[in-house]
C-alpha positions as semicolon CSV with decimal commas, in nm:
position;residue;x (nm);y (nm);z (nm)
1;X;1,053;-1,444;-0,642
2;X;1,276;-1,128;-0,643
3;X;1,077;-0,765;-0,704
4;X;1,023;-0,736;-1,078
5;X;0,874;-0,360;-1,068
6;X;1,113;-0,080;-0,889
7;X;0,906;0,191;-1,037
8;X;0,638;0,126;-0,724
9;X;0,908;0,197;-0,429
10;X;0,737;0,506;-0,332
11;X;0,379;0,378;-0,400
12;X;0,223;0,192;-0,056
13;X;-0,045;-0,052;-0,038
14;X;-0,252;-0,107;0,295
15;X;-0,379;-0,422;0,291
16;X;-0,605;-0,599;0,559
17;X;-0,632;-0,923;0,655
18;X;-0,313;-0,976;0,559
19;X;-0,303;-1,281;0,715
20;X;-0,463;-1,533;0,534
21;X;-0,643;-1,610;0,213
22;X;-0,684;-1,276;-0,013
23;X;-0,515;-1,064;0,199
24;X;-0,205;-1,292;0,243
25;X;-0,221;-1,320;-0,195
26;X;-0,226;-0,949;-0,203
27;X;0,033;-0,911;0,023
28;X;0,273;-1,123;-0,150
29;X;0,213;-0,934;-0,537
30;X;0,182;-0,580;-0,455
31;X;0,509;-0,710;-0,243
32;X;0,666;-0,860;-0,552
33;X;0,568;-0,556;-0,769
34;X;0,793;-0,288;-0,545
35;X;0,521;-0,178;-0,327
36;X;0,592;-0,098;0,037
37;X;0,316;-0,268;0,199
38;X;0,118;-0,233;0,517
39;X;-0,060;-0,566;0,611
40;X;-0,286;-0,539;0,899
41;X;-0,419;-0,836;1,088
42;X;-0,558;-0,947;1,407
43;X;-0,323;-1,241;1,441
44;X;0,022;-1,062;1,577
45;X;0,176;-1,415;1,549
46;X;0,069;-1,520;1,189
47;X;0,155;-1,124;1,102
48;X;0,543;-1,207;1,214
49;X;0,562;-1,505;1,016
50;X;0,409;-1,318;0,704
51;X;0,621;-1,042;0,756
52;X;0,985;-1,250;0,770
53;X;0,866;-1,498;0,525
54;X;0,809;-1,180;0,244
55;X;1,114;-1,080;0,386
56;X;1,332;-1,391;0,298
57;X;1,143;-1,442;-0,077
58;X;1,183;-1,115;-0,177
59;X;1,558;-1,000;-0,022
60;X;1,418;-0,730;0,152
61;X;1,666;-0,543;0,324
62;X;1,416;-0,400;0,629
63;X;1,108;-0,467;0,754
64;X;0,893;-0,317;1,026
65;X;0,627;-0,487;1,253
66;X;0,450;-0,260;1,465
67;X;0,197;-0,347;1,690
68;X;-0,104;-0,115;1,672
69;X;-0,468;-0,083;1,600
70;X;-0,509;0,055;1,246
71;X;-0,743;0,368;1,406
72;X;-0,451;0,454;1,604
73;X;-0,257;0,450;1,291
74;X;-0,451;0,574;1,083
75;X;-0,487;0,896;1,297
76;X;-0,073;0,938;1,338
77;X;-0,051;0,895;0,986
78;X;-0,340;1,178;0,927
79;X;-0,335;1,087;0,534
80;X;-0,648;0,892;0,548
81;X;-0,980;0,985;0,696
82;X;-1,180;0,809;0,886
83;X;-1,585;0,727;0,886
């Protein structure tokens, strides 16, 4: 399942509950289509399996897992605002 759309490589999707059922799905096309993708989910382990297993489908040459809760993130990144 290599990347089909390269016109999305500076396009980023967060996704959440990335996981397992939707989330996991939505991981894996926005993925597919070129997008850099953020998954967040409360399982660290599952989220390192996810996160290699896109990895090895789609020949991606780097991935990043960072442990942190998405407030925390969401503050650093100051592009989103929060309720």
């Amino acid at each position: 399942m290599p990347t089909i759309n390269t016109g999305n490589r500076n396009e980023y999707a967060l996704i959440t509950g990335a996981s397992s059922g939707f989330g996991y799905e939505f991981a894996k096309l926005f993925a597919k289509d070129g997008y850099n993708v953020i998954l967040v989910a409360r399982n660290e382990e599952r989220l390192k399996e996810i996160t290699d297993e896109l990895k090895k489908l789609l020949h991606l040459p780097k991935t990043s897992l960072i442990k942190m809760p998405l407030k925390k993130f969401m503050i650093k990144r100051r592009k989103w605002v929060l309720p």
